[in-house]
BANUFI-793883 format. One record per residue (C-alpha): residue number from 0; residue in one letter; x negated, y negated, z negated. Coordinates in steps of 0.25 Angstrom, whole numbers, plus 2048, in hexadecimal, padded with zeros to 3 digits. Layout:
<NUM, A, <X, Y, Z>>
...
This chain:
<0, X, <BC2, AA1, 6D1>>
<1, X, <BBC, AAF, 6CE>>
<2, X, <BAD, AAB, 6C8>>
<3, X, <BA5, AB9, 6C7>>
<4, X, <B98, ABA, 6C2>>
<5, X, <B8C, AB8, 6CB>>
<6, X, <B8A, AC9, 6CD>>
<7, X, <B7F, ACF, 6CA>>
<8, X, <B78, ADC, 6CF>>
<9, X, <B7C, AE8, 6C7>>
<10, X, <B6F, AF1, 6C5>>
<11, X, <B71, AFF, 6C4>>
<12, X, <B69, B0A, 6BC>>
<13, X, <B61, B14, 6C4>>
<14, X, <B68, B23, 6C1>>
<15, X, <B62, B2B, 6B4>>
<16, X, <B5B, B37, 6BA>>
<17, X, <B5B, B42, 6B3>>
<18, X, <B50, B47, 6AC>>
<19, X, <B48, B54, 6B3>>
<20, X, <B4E, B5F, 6AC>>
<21, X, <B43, B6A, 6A7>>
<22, X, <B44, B78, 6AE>>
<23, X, <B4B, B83, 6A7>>
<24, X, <B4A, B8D, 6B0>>
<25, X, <B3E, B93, 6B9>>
<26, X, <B3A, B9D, 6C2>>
<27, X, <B30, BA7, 6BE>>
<28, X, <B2C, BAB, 6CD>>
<29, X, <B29, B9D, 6CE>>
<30, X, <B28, B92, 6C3>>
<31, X, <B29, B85, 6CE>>
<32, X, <B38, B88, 6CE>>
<33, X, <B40, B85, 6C2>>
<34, X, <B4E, B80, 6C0>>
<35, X, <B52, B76, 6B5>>
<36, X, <B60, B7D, 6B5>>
<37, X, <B66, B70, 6BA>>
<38, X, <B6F, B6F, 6C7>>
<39, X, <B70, B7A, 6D1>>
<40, X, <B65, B88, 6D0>>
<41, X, <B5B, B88, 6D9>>
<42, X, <B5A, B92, 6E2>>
<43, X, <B4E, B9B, 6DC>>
<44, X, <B58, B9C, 6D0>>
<45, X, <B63, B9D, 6D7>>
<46, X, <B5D, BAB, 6E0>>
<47, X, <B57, BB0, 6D2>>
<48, X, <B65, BB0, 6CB>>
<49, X, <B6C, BB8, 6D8>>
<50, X, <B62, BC2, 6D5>>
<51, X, <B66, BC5, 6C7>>
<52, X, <B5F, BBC, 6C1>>
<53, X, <B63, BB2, 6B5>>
<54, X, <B62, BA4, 6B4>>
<55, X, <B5C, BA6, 6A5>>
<56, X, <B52, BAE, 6AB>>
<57, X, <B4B, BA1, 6B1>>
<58, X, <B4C, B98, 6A5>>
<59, X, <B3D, B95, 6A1>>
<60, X, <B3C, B98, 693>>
<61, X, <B3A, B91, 687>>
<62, X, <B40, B84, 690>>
<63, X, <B50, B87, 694>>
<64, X, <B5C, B8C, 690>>
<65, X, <B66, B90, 69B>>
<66, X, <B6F, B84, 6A0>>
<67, X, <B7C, B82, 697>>
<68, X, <B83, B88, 6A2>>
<69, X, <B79, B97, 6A5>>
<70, X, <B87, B9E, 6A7>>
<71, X, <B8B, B96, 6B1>>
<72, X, <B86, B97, 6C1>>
<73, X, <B79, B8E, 6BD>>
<74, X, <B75, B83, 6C8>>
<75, X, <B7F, B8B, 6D4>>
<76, X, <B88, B83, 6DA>>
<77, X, <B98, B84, 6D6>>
<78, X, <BA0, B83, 6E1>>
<79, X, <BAD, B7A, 6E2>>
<80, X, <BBB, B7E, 6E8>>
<81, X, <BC3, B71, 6EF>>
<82, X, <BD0, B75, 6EF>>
């Protein structure tokens, strides 16, 4: 006879949100639009660095340093080939 043990609800943890992460870089033209230079560019960035511009020109000084990867394409999207 297979005797189990009266089963009891299993409760799960809620998943840790990350923590807001402070701005690094900001728009001089207008200071509502900041990017914490996590995930993908947003646009305003994105149309300022096809125009010549830097990313380092953005960052707000004092505060940041450039992401780990500032060689790199920052926040663009890389695309994938499926062969």
């Amino acid at each position: 006879m297979d005797a189990k043990a009266p089963s009891t609800p299993t409760r799960r943890s809620k998943p840790q949100s990350r923590a807001r992460a402070a701005p690094k870089y900001r728009d001089p033209g207008n200071r509502r639009h900041t990017w914490s230079g996590r995930g993908r560019m947003p646009r305003w960035l994105a149309d300022k660095v096809k125009r010549g511009h830097s990313v380092t020109d953005f960052l707000i000084p004092g505060l940041a340093r450039p992401t780990a990867k500032s060689s790199h394409r920052i926040g663009q999207r890389s695309v994938v080939k499926r062969t």
